[in-house]
C-alpha positions in Angstrom: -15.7 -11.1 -79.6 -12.1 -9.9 -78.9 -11.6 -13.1 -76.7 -11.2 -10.7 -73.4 -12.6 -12.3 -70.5 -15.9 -10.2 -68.3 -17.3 -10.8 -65.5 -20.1 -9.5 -63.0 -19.3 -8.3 -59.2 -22.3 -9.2 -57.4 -23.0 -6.1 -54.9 -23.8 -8.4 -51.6 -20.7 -10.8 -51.8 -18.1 -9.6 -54.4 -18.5 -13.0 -55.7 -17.4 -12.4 -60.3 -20.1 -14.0 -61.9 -19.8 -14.9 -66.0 -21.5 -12.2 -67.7 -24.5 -14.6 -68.7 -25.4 -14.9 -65.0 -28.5 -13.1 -63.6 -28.1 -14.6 -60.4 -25.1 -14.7 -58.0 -23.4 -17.9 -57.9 -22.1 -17.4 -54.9 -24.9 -16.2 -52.6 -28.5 -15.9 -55.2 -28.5 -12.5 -55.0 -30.2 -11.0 -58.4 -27.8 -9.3 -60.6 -28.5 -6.0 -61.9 -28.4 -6.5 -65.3 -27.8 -2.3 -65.5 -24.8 -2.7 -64.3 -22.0 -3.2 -67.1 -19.3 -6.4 -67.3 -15.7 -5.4 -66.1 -12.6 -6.9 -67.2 -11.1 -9.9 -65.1 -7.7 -9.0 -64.1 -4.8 -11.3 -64.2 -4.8 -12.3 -60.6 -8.5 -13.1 -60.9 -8.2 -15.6 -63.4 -7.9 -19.3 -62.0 -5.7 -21.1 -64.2 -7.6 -24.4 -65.7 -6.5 -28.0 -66.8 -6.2 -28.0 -71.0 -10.1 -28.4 -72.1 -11.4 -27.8 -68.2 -12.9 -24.9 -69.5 -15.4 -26.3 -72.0 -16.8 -28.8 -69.5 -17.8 -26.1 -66.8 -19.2 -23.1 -68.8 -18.4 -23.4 -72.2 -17.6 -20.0 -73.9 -17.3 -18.4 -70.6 -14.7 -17.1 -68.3 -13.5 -19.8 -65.5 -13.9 -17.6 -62.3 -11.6 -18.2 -59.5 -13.9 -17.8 -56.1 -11.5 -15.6 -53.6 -9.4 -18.4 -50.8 -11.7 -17.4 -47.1 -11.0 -18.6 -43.8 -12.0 -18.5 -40.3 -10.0 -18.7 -37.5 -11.0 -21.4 -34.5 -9.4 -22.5 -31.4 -8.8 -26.1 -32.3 -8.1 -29.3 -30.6 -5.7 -31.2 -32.9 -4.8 -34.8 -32.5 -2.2 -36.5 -34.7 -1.7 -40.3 -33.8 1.0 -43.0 -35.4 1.2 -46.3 -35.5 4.8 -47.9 -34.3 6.0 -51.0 -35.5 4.1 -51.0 -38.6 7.0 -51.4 -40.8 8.2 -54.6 -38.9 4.5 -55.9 -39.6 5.0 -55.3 -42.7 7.6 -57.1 -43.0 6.2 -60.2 -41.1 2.6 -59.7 -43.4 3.4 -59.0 -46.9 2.0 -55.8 -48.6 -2.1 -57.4 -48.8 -2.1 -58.4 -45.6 -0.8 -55.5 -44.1 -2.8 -53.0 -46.1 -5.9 -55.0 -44.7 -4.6 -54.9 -41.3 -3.8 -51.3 -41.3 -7.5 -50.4 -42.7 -8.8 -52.5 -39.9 -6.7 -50.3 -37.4 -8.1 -47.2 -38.7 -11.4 -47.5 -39.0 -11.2 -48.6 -34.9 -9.1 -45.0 -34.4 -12.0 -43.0 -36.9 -14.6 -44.7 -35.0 -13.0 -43.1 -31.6 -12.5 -40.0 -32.7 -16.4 -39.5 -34.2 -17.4 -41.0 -31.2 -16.0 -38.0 -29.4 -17.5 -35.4 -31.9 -14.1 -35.4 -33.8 -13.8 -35.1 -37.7 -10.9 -37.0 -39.2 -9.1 -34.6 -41.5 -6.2 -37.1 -43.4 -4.6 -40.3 -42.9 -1.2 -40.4 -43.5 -0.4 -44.1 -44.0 -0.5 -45.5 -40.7 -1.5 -42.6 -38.9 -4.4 -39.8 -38.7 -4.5 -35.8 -38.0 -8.1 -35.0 -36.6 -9.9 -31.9 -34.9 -12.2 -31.2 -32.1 -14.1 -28.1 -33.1 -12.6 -27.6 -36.7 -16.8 -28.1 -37.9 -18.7 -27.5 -34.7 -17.2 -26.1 -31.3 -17.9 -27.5 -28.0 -16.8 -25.9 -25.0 -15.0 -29.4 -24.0 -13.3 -30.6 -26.9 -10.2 -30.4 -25.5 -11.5 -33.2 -22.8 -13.2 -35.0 -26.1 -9.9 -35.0 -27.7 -7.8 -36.5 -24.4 -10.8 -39.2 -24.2 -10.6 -40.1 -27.5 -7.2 -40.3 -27.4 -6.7 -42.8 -24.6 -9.2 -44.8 -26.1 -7.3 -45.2 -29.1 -5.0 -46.6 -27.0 -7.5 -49.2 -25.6 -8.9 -49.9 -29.2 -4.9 -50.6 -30.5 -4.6 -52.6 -27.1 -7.6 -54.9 -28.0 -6.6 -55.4 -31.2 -3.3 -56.4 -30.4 -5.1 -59.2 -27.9 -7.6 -60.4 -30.8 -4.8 -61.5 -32.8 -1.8 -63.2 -32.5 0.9 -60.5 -33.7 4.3 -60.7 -34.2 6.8 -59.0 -32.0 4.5 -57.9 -29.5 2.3 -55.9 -32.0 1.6 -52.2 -32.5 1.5 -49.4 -30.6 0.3 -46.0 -30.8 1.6 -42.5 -30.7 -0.7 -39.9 -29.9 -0.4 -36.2 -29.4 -2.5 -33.3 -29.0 -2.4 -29.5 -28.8 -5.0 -26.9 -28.3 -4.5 -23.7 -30.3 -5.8 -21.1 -33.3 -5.8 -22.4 -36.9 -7.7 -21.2 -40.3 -9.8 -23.0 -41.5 -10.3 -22.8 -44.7 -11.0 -24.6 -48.8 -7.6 -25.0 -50.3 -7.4 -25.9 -53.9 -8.6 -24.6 -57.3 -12.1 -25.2 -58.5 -11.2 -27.4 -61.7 -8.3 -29.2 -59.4 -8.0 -31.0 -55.8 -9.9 -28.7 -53.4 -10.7 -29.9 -49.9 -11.7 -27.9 -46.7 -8.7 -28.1 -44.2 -7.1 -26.3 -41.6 -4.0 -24.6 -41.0 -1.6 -23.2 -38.5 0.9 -23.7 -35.9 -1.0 -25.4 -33.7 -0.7 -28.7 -36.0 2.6 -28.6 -36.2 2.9 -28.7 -32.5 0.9 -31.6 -32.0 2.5 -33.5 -34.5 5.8 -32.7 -32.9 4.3 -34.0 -29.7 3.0 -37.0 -31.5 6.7 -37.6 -32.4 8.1 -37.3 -29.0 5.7 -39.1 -27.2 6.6 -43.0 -25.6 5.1 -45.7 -27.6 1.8 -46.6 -26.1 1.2 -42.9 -24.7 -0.4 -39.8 -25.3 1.4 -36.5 -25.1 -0.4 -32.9 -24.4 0.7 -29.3 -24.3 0.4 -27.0 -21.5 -2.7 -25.5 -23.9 -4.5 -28.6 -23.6 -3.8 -29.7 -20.0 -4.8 -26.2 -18.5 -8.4 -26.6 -20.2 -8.5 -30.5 -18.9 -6.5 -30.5 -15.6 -9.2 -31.5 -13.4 -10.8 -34.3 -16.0 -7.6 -36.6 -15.9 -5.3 -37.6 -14.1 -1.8 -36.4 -15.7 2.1 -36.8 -15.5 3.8 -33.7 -15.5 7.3 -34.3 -17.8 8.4 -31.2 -18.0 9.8 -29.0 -20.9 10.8 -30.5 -24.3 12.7 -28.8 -27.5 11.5 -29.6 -30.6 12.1 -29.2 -34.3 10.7 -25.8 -36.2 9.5 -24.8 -32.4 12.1 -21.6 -31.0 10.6 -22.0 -27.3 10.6 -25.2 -25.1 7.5 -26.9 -24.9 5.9 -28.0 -21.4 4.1 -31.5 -22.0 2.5 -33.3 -19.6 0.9 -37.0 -20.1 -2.7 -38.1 -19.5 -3.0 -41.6 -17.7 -6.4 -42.2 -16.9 -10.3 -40.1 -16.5 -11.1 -38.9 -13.1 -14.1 -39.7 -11.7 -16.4 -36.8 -10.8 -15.1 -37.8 -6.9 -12.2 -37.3 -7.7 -12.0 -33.9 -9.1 -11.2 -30.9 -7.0 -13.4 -29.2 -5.2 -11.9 -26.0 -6.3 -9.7 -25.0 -9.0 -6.4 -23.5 -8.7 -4.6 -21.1 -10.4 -1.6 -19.9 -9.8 -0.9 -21.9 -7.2 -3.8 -20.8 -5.2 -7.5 -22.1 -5.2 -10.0 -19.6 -6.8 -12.0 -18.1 -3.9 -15.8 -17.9 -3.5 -16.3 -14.5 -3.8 -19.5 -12.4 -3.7 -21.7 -15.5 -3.3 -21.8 -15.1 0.6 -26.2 -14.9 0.4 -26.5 -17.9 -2.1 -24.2 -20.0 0.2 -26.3 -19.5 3.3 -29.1 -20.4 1.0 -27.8 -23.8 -0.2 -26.1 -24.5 3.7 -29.9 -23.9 5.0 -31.0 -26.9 3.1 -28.0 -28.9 3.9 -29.2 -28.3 7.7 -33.0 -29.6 6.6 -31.4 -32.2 5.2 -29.5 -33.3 8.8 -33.1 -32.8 10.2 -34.9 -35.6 7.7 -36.2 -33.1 5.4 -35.1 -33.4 2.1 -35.6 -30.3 -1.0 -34.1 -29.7 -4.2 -32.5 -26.7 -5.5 -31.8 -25.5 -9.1 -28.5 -23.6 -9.4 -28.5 -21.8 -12.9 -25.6 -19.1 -14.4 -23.7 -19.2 -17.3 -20.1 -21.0 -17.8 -17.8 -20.1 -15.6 -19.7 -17.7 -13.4 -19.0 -19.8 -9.9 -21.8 -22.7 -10.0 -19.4 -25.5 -9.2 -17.2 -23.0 -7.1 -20.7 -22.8 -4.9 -21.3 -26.5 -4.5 -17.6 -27.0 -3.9 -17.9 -24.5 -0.7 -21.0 -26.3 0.5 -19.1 -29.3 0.6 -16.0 -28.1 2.1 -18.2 -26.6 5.1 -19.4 -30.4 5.6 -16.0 -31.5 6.0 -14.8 -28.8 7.8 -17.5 -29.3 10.0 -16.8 -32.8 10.3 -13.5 -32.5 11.3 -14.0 -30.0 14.1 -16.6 -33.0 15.2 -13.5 -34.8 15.2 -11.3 -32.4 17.2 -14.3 -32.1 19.9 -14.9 -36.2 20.2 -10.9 -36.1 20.8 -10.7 -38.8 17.7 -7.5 -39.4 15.5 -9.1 -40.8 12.8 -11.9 -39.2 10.8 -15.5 -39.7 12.1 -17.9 -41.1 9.5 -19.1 -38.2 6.9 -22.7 -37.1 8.0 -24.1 -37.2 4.8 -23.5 -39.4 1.7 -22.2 -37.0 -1.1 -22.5 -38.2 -4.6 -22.2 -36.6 -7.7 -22.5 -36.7 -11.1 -21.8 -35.0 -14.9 -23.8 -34.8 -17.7 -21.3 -34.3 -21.3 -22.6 -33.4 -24.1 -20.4 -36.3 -26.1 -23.2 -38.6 -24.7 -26.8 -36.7 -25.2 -27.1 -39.8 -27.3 -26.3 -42.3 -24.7 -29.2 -43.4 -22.7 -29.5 -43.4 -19.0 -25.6 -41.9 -19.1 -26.0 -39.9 -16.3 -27.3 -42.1 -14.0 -24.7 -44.8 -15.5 -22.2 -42.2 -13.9 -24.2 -41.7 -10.8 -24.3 -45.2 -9.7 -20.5 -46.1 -10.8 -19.4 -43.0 -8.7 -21.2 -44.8 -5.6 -19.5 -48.3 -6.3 -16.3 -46.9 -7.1 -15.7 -48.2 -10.1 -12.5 -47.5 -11.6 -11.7 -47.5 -15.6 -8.8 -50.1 -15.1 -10.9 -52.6 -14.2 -12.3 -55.5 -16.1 -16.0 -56.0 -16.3 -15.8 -58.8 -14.2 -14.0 -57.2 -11.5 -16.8 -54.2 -11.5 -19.6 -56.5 -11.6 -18.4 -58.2 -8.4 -17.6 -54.5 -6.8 -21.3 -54.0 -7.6 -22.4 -57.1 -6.1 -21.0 -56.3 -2.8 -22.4 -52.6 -2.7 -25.7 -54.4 -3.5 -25.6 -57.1 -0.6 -24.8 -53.9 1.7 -27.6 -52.1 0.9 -30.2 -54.9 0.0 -29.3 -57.6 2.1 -30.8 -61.0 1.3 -33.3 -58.9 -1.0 -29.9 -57.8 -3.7 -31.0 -60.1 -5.8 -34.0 -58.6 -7.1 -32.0 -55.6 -7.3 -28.3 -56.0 -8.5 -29.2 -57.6 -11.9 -31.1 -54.4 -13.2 -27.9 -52.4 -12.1 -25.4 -53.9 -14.3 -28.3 -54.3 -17.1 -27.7 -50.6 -16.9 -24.0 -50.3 -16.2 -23.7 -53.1 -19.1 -22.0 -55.6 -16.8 -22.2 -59.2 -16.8 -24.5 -61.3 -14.7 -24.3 -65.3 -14.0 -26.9 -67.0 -15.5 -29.2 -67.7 -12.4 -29.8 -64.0 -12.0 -29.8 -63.2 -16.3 -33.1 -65.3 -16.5 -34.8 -62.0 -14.7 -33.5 -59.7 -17.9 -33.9 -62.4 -20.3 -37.8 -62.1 -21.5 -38.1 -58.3 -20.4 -39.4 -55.9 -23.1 -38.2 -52.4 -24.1 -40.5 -50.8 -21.7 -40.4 -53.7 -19.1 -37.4 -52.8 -18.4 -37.5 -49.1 -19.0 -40.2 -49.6 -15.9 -38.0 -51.9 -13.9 -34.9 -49.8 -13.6 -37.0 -47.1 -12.5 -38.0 -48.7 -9.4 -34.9 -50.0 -8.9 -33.7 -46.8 -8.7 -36.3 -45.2 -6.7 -35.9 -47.8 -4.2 -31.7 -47.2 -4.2 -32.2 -43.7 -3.2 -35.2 -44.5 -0.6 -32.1 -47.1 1.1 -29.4 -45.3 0.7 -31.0 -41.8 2.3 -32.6 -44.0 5.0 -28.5 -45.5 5.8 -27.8 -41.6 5.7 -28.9 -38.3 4.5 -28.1 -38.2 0.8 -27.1 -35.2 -1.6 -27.1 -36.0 -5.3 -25.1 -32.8 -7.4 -26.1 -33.6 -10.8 -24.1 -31.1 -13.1 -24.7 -29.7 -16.4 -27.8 -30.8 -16.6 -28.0 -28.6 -20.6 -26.8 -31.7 -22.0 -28.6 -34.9 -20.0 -30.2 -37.6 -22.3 -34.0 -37.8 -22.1 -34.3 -41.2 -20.8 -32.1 -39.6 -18.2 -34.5 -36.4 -17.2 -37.6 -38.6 -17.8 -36.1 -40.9 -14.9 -35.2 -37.7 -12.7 -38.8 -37.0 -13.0 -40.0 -39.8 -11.5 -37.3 -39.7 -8.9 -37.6 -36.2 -7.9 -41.1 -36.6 -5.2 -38.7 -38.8 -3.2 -37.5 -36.0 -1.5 -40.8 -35.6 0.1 -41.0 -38.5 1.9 -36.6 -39.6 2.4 -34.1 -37.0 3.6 -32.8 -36.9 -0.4 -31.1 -33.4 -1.3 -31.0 -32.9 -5.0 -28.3 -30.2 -6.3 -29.2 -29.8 -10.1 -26.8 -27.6 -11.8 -27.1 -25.9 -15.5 -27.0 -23.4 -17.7 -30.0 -21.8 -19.0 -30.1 -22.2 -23.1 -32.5 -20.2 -25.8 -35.5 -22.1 -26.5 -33.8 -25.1 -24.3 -36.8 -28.0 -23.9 -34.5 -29.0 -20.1 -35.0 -25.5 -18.8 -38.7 -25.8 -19.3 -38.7 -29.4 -17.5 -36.1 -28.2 -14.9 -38.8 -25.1 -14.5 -41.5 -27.8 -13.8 -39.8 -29.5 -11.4 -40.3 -26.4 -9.3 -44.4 -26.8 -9.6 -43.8 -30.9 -8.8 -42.7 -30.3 -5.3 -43.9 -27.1 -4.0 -42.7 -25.7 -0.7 -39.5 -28.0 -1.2 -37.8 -26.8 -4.1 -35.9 -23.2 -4.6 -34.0 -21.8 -7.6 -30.5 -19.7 -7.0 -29.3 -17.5 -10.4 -25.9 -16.7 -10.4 -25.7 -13.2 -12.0 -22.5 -11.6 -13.0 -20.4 -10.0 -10.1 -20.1 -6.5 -9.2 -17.3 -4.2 -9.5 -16.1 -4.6 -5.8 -15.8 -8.0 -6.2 -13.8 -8.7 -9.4 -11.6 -5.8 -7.7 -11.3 -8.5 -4.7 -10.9 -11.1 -6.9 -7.8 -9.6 -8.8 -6.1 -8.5 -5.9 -6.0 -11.9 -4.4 -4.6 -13.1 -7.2 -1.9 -10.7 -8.2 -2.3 -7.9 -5.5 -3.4 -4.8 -4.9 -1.1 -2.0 -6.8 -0.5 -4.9 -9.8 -2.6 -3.1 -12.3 -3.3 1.0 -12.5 -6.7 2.3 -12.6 -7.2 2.2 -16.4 -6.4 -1.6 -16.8 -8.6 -2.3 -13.8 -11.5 -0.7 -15.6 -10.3 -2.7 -18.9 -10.1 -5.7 -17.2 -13.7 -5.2 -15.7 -15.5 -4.5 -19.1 -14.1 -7.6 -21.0 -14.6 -10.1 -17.9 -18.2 -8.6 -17.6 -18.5 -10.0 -14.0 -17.5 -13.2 -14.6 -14.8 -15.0 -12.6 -13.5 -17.6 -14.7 -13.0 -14.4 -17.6 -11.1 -13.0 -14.8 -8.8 -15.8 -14.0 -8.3 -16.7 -17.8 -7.5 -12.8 -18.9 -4.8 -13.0 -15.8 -3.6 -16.6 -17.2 -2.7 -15.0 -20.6 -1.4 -11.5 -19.3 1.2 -14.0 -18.3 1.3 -16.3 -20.6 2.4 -13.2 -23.0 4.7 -11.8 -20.2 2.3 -8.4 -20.1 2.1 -9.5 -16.4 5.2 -10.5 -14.6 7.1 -11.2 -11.4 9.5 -8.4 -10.0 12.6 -10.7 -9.5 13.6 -8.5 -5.9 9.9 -8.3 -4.2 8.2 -11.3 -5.7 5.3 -8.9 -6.4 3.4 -8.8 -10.0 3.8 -5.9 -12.0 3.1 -4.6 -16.0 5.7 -5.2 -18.1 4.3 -2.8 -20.8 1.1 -0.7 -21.2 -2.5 -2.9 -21.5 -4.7 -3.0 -24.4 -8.0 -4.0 -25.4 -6.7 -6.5 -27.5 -4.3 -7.9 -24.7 -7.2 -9.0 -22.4 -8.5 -11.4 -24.3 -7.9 -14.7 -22.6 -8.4 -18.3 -23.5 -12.2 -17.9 -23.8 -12.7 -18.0 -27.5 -14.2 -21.6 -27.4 -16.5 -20.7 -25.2 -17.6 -18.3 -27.2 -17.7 -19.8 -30.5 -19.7 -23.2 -29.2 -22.5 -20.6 -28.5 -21.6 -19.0 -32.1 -22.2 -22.6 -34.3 -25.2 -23.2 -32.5 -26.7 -20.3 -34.6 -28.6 -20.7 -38.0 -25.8 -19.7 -40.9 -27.6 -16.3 -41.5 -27.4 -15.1 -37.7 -24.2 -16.1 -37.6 -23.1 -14.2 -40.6 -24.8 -11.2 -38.9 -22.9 -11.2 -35.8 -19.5 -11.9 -37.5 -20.5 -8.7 -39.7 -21.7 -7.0 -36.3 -18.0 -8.1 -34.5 -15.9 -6.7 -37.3 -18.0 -3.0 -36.5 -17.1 -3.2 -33.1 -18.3 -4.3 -29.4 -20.9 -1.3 -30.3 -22.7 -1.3 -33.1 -25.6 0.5 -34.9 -28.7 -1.6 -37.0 -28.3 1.1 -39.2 -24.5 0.8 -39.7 -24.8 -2.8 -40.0 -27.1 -3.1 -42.8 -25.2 -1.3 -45.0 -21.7 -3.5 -44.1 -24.4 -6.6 -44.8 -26.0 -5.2 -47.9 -29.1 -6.1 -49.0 -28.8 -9.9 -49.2 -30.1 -9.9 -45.4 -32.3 -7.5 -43.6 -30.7 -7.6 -39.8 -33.8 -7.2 -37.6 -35.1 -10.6 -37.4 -31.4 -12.2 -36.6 -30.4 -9.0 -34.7 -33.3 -10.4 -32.4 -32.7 -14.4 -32.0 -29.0 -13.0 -31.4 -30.5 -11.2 -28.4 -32.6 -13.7 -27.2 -29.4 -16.0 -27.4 -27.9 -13.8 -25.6 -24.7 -12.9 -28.0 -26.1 -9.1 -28.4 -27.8 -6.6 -26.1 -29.4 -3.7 -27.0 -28.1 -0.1 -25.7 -31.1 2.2 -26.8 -33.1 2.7 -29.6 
C-alpha cells in the first residue's frame, strides 16, 4: 500500500512478472506462489507515457522485459533511387509520391522474391537482409540476384513510361557481415525487431559510392559469390566512418552453371582433389561405360563443402585432358569435338516453389541462352537447337520447350498449347523431354550433373522419375548430386531411384577426410613448417575433415593477419600464437541455416548446449535450461540432425 513497486522473477527465464501473475509472461512457466515479491530496482523500471500505465495493468507495476539479441552473419542490401529529386520537381509532390510507391513495391517484390525481408524504407530507398529471419547457406548469391534485378525492375519502369530526363536509376550496395539482431524500443512506445552493426554501415557506404545504375559488393560478399557472377574488380575505396580501405568489386551479370569453374581457387591456386583418389576411379569407370553405349546413374551424397563438386569437376577435367592428348596424337591445331555432351545443372533453394526450374536451367544451359537477351532473341536460339536435333519433326517438339522456358511462339505453332489442360501438358513436356535426351545421347553420349538436388521442385523429381529408365536403353549418364537432410522426402526418392534401375545405378558418400590428408591439404596451401604441431592439431579438430572448413579457417587466419607472408622468403608464417577462437572461419551461415531449420525449443537447447561448451553433459544442461524444458527429446532430433553427437553414456 506504500506505492513501492514488486515484482516476481520467474525461475526458467528471469522474466519480472507483476506480483498478481501465477504464470510467467514471458515463457508460461507456473509461478511459485511460495516464493515472495522483490522490489524492482530503478534500472528495471521502463519509464511509461503519462496514463500508459492504467491501460496495460492497472494498479500494477509496468515491467520493462530485458533488450536480447542474437548475432547472425547477414547479407545487407541498401538501394537509392537517383534522380528522384529532379522528378520531383518535374511531377509535383502527389504525383511523385505515387510514383515512388510504385517503384518500391517493384524493389520489395525483388527482394521477397529472393527470400529477403525489407527492414525500412528511407524515402526513395530501402535497407533489407538476407538471413536477418531465416538463414540460407546462399544468401549472399540471393542478395546479388536480387539486386541486379532491381536494376532490371527500375530499367523497365523507366521504359513503361515516358520520364523526364532520362528517368531513374538505382544505387545498390551490399555487404556480408555479423550484426545483432534484436527488438529495440520500450513496450508502451515504438518497438520494432531490427538489426544492428557495422556491417550496415558498410553497405550503405557502398550504396553511396556506387555508379548510378550499378551494384557495388565488398570483398565479404564477392568471396562467398565469386563463381555465381560474373564481376569487375575496382579495387580499394576509402570511405566515411570506415579506418581501413575497402576492396569492392561490381557484379554484371549471373553465370551460367557452364560457366562456372570447374574448381575453385584460393589463394591463387585451385583447391586440389585430395583423398578422393577410390571415388574418382569409381565415377571415371562409368564415364568409360558411358563411351561403350552403356549408360548408369550415380548418387554422390556428403555434406556442404566436403568435395562433391571438387569430384565431378576432376571427372570432367580428365575428359578434356583426355581430349586434348587425342588432339596432340591426331597432330590437330584446333580442338577435336568433345566425346561426350556435358551438361549441367543447379537446383537453388530460392526456387523450390518454381515448377520444372531445374529442368528450365537444364535445357537453357544446352541452348545457351544468355540473360541479356530478349525473349525473342532466345526463342529463335531455341528454334535452331530444335531444327538440329529434330529435323523436319521440331515442330512437334520446339513449342512445348519454350511453353516451359516461357518463351514466345508464332501463332501457327501456339494452336498446339492453346486447348491443352493442366495435365495435358504436364504429360506432354514429359515426352518431350524423354525424347530430347533419347536424341541428344543417340548424337553423343550424354552426362547430365544435376546438383543440389536437397532443394529441386517436385514437378521437377517427379519428371526425373520418369526420365531416369532412359539410361537403360540410351548411353545417358546421370550425376545427381546432394546433401542428405533429416527426415528429407528427396533422400527417400533419390534412395528409390537406386531400386528403379538395378545393376545400373551406384551411390558414392563422401565422408570427412582423414588426418593425412587435411595435413596435405594445408601444406599445399601454405606449406609445410607454416603452422607448429599444436595449431595443426587445432586446425584438424575445428575443420572436422572437411576441406572447404580448411580453406575458409586459412582465409580468415589471414584475413586477421594471424597468418602472414615473410617479406624476405615469401613463405607463410604465424604472426602470433593460435587460438580456439581464432579458427573460426567464415562458416557461421552454414551453420546457422541448419540451426533455423530447427523447432524453437531444439534450438534453444542447442544455443543453451553451445554456451556449455563443444562438450557437454545432459546432466549439466538441464540445470543451465531449468525446468521449462526437459532436454532428452530435443537432445535427440539435434542428433539425428546431426548438430550434436553423443561421446558416451
Amino acid at each position: 500500500m506504500c506505492g513501492t513497486r514488486l515484482a516476481r522473477a520467474c525461475r526458467a527465464c528471469r522474466f519480472l512478472n507483476p506480483p498478481a501473475y501465477r504464470f510467467c509472461g514471458n515463457c508460461g512457466v507456473p509461478l511459485d506462489p511460495s516464493e515472495p515479491s522483490r522490489r524492482l530496482l530503478v534500472n528495471e523500471i521502463e519509464p511509461a507515457l503519462p496514463g500508459a500505465a492504467e491501460e496495460v495493468f492497472p494498479n500494477e507495476a509496468v515491467v520493462q522485459s530485458p533488450l536480447e539479441g542474437e548475432r547472425r552473419v547477414v547479407t545487407v542490401v541498401v538501394a537509392d533511387v537517383t534522380g528522384s529529386t529532379n522528378l520531383l520537381e518535374s511531377l509535383g509532390n502527389e504525383l511523385w509520391v505515387e510514383t515512388m510507391n510504385r517503384v518500391l513495391v517493384s524493389l520489395e517484390a525483388e527482394i521477397y522474391r529472393y527470400g529477403g525481408t525489407v527492414d525500412q524504407f528511407r524515402g526513395d530507398g530501402l535497407v533489407a537482409f538476407f538471413g536477418a529471419d531465416v538463414a540460407n547457406e546462399d544468401d549472399p548469391e540471393r542478395a546479388i540476384l536480387a539486386s541486379l534485378d532491381m536494376l532490371n525492375a527500375i530499367e523497365r519502369y523507366n521504359r513503361s513510361l515516358n520520364t523526364p530526363n532520362g528517368g531513374i536509376k538505382l544505387r545498390v550496395g551490399v555487404n556480408t557481415g555479423e550484426v545483432i539482431v534484436a527488438s529495440i524500443g520500450g513496450k508502451n512506445q515504438h518497438r520494432e525487431d531490427t538489426a544492428m552493426g557495422i556491417a550496415i554501415a558498410v553497405a550503405a557506404r557502398l550504396e553511396s559510392a556506387a555508379e548510378p545504375g550499378t551494384v557495388l559488393a565488398s570483398e565479404s560478399t564477392y568471396q562467398q559469390a565469386s563463381t555465381t557472377f560474373n564481376w569487375e574488380a575496382l579495387g580499394q575505396i576509402t570511405v566515411k566512418g570506415i579506418s581501413q580501405p575497402l576492396e569492392v568489386y561490381r557484379p554484371t551479370s549471373a553465370r551460367m552453371e557452364t560457366e562456372r569453374a570447374v574448381n575453385i581457387e584460393v589463394f591463387g591456386y585451385t583447391i586440389p582433389l585430395v583423398g578422393r583418389e577410390e571415388e574418382l576411379e569409381r565415377l571415371k569407370k562409368h564415364v568409360d561405360l558411358l563411351r561403350l553405349g552403356q549408360g548408369s546413374l550415380v548418387l554422390v551424397t556428403g555434406e556442404t563443402g566436403i568435395g562433391k563438386q571438387a569430384l565431378l569437376g576432376e571427372v570432367r577435367q580428365s575428359i578434356m585432358r583426355q581430349q586434348a592428348l587425342l588432339a596432340d596424337a591426331h597432330g590437330v591445331d584446333s580442338p577435336l569435338e568433345e566425346p561426350v555432351t556435358w551438361l549441367t545443372s543447379r537446383c537453388r533453394s530460392y526456387n523450390r516453389s518454381m515448377p520444372y526450374s531445374m529442368w528450365i536451367e537444364l535445357i537453357s544451359n544446352w541452348v545457351s541462352l544468355l540473360n541479356g537477351q530478349n525473349p525473342e532473341e532466345q526463342s529463335a536460339a531455341l528454334l535452331e537447337e530444335c531444327k538440329t536435333l529434330w529435323g523436319e519433326a521440331h515442330e512437334d517438339y520446339f513449342p512445348y520447350l519454350a511453353e516451359l522456358l516461357r518463351l514466345p511462339v508464332n501463332a501457327d505453332l501456339r494452336c498446339k498449347l492453346d486447348f491443352l489442360s493442366a495435365e495435358s501438358l504436364r504429360l506432354q513436356i514429359q515426352t518431350v523431354l524423354i525424347s530430347w535426351l533419347e536424341k541428344l545421347s543417340a548424337h553423343k553420349p550424354t552426362i547430365i550433373a544435376l546438383n543440389d538436388i536437397e532443394n529441386i521442385d517436385p514437378s521437377s523429381i517427379h519428371l526425373l522419375h520418369s526420365c531416369v529408365p532412359q539410361v537403360e536403353k540410351n548411353p545417358l549418364l546421370f550425376f545427381l548430386v546432394y546433401r542428405r537432410e533429416p527426415d528429407s522426402l528427396v533422400d527417400e526418392i533419390l534412395g528409390s531411384f537406386l531400386n528403379l534401375i538395378p545393376g545400373l545405378s551406384e551411390e558414392i558418400n563422401l565422408g570427412p577426410l582423414s588426418e593425412e590428408k587435411i595435413r596435405q591439404l594445408v601444406t599445399y596451401f601454405i606449406g609445410e613448417d607454416a603452422l607448429p604441431e599444436e595449431s595443426q592439431q587445432l586446425l584438424m579438430r575445428n575443420s572436422e575433415g572437411n576441406p572447404l572448413y580448411v580453406v575458409e579457417i586459412l582465409r580468415s587466419m589471414i584475413d586477421k593477419e594471424i597468418l602472414i607472408k615473410n617479406c624476405d622468403s615469401g613463405n607463410w608464417c604465424l604472426s602470433r600464437p593460435v587460438t580456439s577462437m581464432d579458427l573460426q572461419g567464415n562458416l557461421t551461415r552454414l551453420v546457422q541455416a541448419r540451426i533455423d531449420r530447427l523447432g524453437a525449443e531444439d534450438r534453444y537447447v542447442l544455443q543453451k548446449a553451445a554456451v556449455i561448451g563443444p562438450i557437454f553433459w545432459s546432466g549439466i544442461l538441464q540445470t543451465v535450461v531449468g525446468d521449462a524444458v526437459l532436454v532428452k527429446e530435443p537432445l535427440t532430433r539435434l542428433l539425428a540432425a546431426q548438430l550434436v553427437e553423443r561421446r558416451s553414456r
